[in-house]
C-alpha positions in Angstrom: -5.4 21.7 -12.2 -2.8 20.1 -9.9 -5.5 18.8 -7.6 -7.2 16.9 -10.9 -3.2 15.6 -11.9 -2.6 14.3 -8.8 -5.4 12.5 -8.0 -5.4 10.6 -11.5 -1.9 9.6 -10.8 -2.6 8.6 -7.5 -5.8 6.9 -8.5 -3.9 5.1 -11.8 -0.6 4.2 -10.2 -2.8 2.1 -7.2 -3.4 -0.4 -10.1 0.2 -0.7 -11.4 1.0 -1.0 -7.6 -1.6 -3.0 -6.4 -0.6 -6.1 -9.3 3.4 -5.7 -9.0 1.7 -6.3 -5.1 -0.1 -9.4 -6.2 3.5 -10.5 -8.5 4.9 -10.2 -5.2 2.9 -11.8 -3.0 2.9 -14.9 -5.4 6.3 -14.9 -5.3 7.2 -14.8 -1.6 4.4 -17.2 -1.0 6.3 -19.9 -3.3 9.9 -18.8 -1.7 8.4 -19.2 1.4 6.1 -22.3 1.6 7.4 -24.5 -1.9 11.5 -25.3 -2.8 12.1 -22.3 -4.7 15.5 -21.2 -2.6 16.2 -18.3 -4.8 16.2 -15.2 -3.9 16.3 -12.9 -6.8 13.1 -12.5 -8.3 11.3 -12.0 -4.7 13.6 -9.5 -3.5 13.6 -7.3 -7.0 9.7 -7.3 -6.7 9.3 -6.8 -3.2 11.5 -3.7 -3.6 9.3 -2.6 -7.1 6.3 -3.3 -4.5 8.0 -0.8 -1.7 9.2 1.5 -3.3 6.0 2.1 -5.4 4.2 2.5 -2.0 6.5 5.1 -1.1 5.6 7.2 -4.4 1.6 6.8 -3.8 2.6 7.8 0.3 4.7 10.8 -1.3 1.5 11.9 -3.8 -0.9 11.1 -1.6 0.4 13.1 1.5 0.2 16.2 -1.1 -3.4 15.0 -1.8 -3.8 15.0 2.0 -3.2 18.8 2.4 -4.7 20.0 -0.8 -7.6 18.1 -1.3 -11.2 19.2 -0.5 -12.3 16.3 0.8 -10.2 16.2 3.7 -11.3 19.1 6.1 -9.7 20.3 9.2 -12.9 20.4 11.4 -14.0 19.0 14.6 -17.0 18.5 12.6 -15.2 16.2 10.3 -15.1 13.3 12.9 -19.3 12.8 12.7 -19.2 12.9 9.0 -18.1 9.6 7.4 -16.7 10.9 4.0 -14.9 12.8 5.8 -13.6 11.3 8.7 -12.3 8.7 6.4 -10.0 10.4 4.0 -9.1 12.5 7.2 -7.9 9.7 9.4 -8.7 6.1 8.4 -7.5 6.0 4.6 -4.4 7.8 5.8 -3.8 5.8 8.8 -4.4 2.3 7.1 -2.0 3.7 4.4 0.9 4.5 6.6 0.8 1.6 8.9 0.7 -0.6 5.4 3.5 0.9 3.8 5.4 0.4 7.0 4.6 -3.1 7.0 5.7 -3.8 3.7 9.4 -1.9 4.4 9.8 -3.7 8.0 8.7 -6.8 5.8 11.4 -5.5 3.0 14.2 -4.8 5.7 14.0 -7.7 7.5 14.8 -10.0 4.6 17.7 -8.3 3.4 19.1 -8.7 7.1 18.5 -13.0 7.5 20.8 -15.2 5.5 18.3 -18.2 6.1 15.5 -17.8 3.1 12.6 -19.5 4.2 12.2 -18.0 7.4 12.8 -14.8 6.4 10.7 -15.5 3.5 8.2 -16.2 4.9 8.0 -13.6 7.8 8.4 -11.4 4.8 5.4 -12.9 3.2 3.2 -12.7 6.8 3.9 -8.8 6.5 3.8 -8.2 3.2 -0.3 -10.1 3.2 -0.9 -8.0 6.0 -0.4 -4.8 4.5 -2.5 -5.9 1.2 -5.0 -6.6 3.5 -5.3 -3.7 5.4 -4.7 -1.6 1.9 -7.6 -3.2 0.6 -9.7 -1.9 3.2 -8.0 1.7 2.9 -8.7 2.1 -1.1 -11.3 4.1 -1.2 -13.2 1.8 -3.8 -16.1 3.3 -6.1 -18.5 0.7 -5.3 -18.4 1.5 -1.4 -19.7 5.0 -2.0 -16.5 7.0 -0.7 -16.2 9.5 -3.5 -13.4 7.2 -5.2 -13.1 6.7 -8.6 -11.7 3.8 -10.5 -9.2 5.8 -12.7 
C-alpha cells in the first residue's frame, strides 16, 4: 500500500516538477541572454524548481530501499531493468539535483545578474538534460509508467 502511494506521487509530482523546470528554464534563459535585469521571477522559480527536486530525491530514496525493482544482487549488474533503477536512474538523479542547487547557490552569491544568470542557466539545462535521460519513460520499456 505505501509502495503503490509512493510511486504515484513520485510518478505525478515529476510532471508538476518537470514544467515549473521548463517555467524556469525560460526564465533564466531570458535573464540571462535578453535585457530582462530583474531578478525576482527567476530566483522564486528556480527555488520552486529546487526545492521540488529535493522532495522527489526525498520520495524517491524511500522508493529506492522499498521497491522491488531495485535488487541488491551482483546479479543485478547484467540485467538492464535492473541495473538501471539500481544505479543509473539514481545516479543521474543525484548528480541533477545537485546541479540545479550548485546552479541555485551560486546566484544568490554574485551581485552581477547576467553572469550569474547565465552560469545558473548552463547548470540548471544540464540537469534537465541529464534528468531527461534518468526518467524512466513508458515508451523506453523500463517498467515506468506515465502517472
Amino acid at each position: 500500500m505505501m509502495y503503490t502511494i509512493l510511486k504515484h506521487s513520485h510518478a505525478g509530482l515529476r510532471w508538476i516538477v518537470l514544467l515549473i523546470f521548463i517555467a524556469t528554464l525560460l526564465l533564466l534563459f531570458k535573464q540571462a541572454f535578453g535585457n530582462d535585469r530583474k531578478t525576482g521571477k527567476p530566483k522564486t522559480f528556480s527555488l520552486l524548481t529546487m526545492i521540488g527536486l529535493h522532495i522527489q530525491l526525498l520520495i524517491g530514496l524511500i522508493l529506492y530501499f522499498i521497491s522491488p525493482k531495485v535488487v541488491f544482487a551482483a546479479t543485478s549488474m547484467k540485467d538492464s531493468l535492473l541495473r538501471f533503477y539500481l544505479v543509473e536512474h539514481v545516479s543521474m538523479m543525484v548528480i541533477a539535483i545537485g546541479l540545479v542547487t550548485y546552479g541555485y547557490v551560486a546566484l544568490a552569491k554574485k551581485t552581477e545578474v547576467h553572469s550569474a544568470g547565465r552560469k545558473q542557466f548552463y547548470y540548471y539545462l544540464a540537469a534537465f538534460v541529464l534528468m531527461l535521460f534518468a526518467i524512466p519513460w513508458p515508451f523506453r520499456e523500463l517498467g515506468g509508467t506515465w502517472f
